[in-house]
N, C-alpha and C positions, 0 to 999 in steps of 0.2 A: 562452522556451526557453533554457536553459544551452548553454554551448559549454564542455566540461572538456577539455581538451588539443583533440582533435580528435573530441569526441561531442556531440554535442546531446543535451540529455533534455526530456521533456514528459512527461506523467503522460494518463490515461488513465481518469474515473472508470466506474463497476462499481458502484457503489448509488446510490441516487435522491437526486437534487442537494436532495431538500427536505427532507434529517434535515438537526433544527438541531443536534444530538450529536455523530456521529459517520458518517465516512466512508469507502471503502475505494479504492483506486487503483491501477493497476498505473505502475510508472514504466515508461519507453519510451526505447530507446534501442539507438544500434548496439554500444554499448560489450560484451563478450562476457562483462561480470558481469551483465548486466540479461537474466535470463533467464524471467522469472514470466511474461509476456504469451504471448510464445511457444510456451511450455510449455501455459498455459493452452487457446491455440484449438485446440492436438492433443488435450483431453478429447473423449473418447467424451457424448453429449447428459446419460446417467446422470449421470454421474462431475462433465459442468460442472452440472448442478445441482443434486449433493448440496454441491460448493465452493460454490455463489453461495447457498444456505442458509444456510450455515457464515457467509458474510460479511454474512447477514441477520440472524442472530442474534448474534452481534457487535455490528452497529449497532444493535440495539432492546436492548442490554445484557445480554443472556443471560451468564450464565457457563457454559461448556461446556468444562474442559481437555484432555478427550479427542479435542476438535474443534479447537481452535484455543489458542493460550497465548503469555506472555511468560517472561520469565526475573527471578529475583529478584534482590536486590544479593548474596544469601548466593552467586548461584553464579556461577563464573568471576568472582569478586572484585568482581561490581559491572559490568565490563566491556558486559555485553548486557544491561544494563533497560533501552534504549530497544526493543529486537527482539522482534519479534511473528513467531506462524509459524502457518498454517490449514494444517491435516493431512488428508489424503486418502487412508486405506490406508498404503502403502509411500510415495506424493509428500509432498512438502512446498513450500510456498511460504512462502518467507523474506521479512520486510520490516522496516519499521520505523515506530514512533509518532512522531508529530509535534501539533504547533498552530501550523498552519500561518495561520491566519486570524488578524491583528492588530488587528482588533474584538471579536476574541471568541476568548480565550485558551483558553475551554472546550471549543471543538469540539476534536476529537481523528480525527487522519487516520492512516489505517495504507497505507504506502507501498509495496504487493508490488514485491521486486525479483527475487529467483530463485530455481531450483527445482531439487531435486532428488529423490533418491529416498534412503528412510532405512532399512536395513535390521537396525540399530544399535540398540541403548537410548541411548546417550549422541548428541550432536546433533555434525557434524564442526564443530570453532570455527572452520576456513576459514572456514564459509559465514558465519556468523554475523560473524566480521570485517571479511569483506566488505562484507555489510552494514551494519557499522558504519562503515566507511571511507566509502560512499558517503553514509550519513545526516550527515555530520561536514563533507561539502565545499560549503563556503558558495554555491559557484553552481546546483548542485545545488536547493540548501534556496531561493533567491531563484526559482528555477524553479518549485520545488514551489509558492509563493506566487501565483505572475505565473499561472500556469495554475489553479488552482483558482481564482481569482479572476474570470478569463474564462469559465471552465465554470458558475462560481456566478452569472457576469452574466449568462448566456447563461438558464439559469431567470425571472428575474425581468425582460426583454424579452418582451414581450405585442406580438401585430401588431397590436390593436384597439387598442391604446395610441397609438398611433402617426398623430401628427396628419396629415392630409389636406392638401395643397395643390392 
């Protein structure tokens, strides 16, 4: 867990520990920009499972823009290609891409951190900078590693494994 001034963050995984591809996570924390988790356990049963679709077809490599997307370098000058955002209606959960896993530069983790409601065509850059502020803070990113790493041990511990005395 990170300690950023006076917040701790842990992440929280949301799809099955055993895509060797890609994965989705909520970050966790008391900081008042980390607001996806929170947001999330207020869906109606609908609503949380047309989002955890959304972040099922994500990991099995779906393209869907009307469901979920990033941003390219042509927009906001490059600023937001790491941000990722999974649409729900009027919500949005903001987050951001990472490779988090330094065996395997290829897996690809998308990091929900907040949410809001977009009533808008164009996306507020607040949130998006936010987001980039938090993806950019090295204790943060060491957290994001130290955690997925546990959650990914925590899969491959078997009780039948486990010698007898």
């Amino acid at each position: 867990m990170a300690n950023q001034g006076r917040f701790e963050y842990n992440i929280k995984l949301i799809t099955p520990k055993d895509n060797q591809r890609r994965g989705v996570v909520f970050l966790i924390s008391e900081d008042r920009r980390v607001t996806a988790n929170e947001a999330f356990k207020k869906l109606g049963e609908t609503q949380e499972r047309h989002l955890k679709t959304r972040f099922d077809w994500w990991v099995s490599g779906k393209i869907k823009p009307n469901n979920y997307h990033g941003w390219n370098k042509s927009e906001s000058g490059g600023k937001y290609v790491n941000c990722f955002v999974f649409e729900l209606k009027a919500e949005r959960f903001y987050g951001f891409l990472c490779h988090p896993k330094k065996d395997d530069r290829r897996y690809q983790l998308c990091v929900l951190v907040n949410h809001d409601f977009k009533y808008r065509r164009n996306t507020d850059p607040a949130k998006l900078t936010e987001v980039e502020q938090i993806r950019m803070t090295l204790d943060i990113q060491r957290s994001i590693e130290a955690s997925l790493g546990e959650l990914l041990k925590e899969k491959h511990e078997n009780p039948l494994d486990r010698t007898k005395h």
